[in-house]
C-alpha positions in Angstrom: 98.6 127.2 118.3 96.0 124.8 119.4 93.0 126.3 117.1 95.5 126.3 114.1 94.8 124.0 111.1 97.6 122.2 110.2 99.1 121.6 107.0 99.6 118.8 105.2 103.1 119.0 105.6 103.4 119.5 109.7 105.5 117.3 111.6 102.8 115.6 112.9 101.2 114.9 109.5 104.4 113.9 107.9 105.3 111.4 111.1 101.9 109.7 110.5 102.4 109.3 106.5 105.8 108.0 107.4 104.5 105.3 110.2 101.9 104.4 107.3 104.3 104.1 104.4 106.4 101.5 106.6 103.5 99.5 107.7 102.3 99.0 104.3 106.0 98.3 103.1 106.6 95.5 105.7 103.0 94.4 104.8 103.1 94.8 101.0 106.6 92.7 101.3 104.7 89.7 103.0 102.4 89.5 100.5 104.8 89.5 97.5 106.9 87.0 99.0 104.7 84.5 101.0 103.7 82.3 97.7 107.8 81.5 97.3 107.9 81.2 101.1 105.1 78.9 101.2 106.1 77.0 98.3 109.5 76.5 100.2 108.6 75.8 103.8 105.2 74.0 103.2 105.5 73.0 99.4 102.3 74.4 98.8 101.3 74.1 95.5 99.6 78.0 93.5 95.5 76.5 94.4 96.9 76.4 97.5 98.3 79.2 98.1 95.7 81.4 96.4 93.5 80.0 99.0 95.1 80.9 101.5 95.2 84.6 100.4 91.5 84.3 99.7 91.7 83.8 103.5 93.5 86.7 104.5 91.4 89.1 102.3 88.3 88.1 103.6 90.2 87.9 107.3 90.9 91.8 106.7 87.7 92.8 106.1 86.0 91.1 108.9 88.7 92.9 111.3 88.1 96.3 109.5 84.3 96.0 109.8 83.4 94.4 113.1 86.9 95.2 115.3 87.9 98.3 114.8 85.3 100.2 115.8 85.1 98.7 118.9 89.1 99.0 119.7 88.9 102.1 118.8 86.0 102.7 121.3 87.7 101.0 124.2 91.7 102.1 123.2 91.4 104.9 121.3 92.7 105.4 117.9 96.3 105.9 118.8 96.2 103.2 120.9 94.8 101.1 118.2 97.4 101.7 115.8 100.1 100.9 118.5 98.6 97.6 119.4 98.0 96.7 115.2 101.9 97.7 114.8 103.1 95.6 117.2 100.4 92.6 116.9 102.3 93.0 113.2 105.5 92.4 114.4 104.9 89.3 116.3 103.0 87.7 113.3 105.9 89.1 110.6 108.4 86.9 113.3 105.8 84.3 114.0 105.5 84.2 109.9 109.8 84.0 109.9 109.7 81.2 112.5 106.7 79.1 110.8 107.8 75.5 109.9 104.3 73.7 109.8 100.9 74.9 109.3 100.2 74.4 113.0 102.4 77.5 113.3 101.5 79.3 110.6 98.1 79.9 110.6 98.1 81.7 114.0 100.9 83.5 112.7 99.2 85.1 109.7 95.8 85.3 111.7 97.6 87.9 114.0 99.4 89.7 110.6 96.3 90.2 109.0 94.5 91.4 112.3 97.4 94.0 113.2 97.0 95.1 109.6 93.3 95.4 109.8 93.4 97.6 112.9 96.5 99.8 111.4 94.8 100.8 107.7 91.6 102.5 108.7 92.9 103.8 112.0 95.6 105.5 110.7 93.8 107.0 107.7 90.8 108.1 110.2 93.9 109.7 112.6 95.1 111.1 109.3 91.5 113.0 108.2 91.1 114.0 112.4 94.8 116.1 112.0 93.3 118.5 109.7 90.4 121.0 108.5 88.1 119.3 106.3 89.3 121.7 103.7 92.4 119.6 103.6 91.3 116.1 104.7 91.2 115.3 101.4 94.9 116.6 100.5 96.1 114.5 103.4 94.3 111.5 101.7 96.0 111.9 99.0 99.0 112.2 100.0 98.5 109.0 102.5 97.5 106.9 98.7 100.2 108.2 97.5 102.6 107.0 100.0 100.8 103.9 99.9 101.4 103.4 96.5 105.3 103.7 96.4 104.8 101.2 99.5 103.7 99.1 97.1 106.4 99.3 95.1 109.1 99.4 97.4 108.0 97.0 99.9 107.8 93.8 97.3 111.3 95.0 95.6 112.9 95.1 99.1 111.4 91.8 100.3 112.3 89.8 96.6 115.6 91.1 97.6 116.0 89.7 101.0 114.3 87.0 100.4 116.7 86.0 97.5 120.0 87.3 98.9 119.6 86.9 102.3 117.3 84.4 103.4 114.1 83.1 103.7 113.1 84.8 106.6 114.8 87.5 106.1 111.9 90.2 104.7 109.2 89.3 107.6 112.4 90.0 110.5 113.1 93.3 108.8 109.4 93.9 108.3 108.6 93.0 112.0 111.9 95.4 113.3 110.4 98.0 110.9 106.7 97.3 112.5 107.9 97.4 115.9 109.7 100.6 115.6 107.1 102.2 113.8 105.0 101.3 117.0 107.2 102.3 119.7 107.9 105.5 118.2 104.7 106.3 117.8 103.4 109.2 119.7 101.1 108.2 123.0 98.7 110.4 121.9 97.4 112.3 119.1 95.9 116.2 118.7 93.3 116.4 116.6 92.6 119.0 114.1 89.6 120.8 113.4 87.4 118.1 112.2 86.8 114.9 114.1 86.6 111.5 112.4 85.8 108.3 114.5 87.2 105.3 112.9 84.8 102.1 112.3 
């Protein structure tokens, strides 16, 4: 019923913590992985590579304060977490195919901008699905699922990185990215309380 508050566990909940769990996976695998990767392709040396991940933090919060709101103003939030999945996928392969820094720079600025767009979109779709008597349940659940992203995303990625190839965790993060985003419903019903992302 369309004045119904949904619970934490709907389909429609559940489908969202799921989409956000493999985000953060494919993401969380990148990040565990790039210094070997860098070290490898680019023989980057650790200053260097801590600088570049100085980069991407500071990259992230730029996009999550001054480009989400307005994507989410002109797409809508659905449509933001869509374009962020997929924008994800092409940097993940771009990321897999870099062989010189003239490649990978544009490669992580487009993974750290999809990832920007997809974190605070999906938690402010999240919050919009229920009652603000259980926004904060869904939250919760959301960190939670975060958190064993965390844990399963850098174990996966050591392990294809070390058994199957270098490449191999950003091409299973990007299929995982892009399938998230082409599964993902067109649009979204919102719940009793409305939460505008930016």
């Amino acid at each position: 019923p369309m004045g119904r508050d949904p619970s934490p566990r709907s389909r429609g909940v559940v489908g969202l913590v799921v989409v956000s769990f493999v985000a953060l996976s494919a993401f969380s695998a990148f990040e565990a992985t790039f210094a070997l990767f860098a070290e490898h392709r680019m023989g980057l040396r650790l200053a260097s590579i801590g600088g570049v991940f100085a980069a991407v933090g500071l990259l992230l919060v730029l996009v999550q304060v001054r480009l989400v709101g307005p994507a989410v103003a002109r797409l809508g939030e659905v449509g933001v977490v869509r374009a962020g999945l997929l924008v994800n996928a092409v940097g993940l392969v771009a990321v897999a195919a870099a062989r010189s820094w003239l490649l990978l720079a544009p490669a992580l600025v487009l993974l750290v901008v999809g990832q920007g767009l997809v974190t605070p979109t999906m938690a402010s779709l999240l919050a919009g699905k229920v009652g603000a008597a259980r926004r904060g349940g869904v939250l919760g659940v959301q960190q939670a699922a975060g958190g064993l992203a965390r844990v399963v995303g850098p174990l996966t990625g050591g392990v294809l990185f070390e058994h199957v190839g270098v490449p191999a965790p950003y091409l299973v993060g990007a299929a995982l990215m892009l399938g998230a985003g082409v599964a993902f419903p067109s649009r979204s019903r919102r719940g009793a309380g409305e939460l505008t992302a930016g």
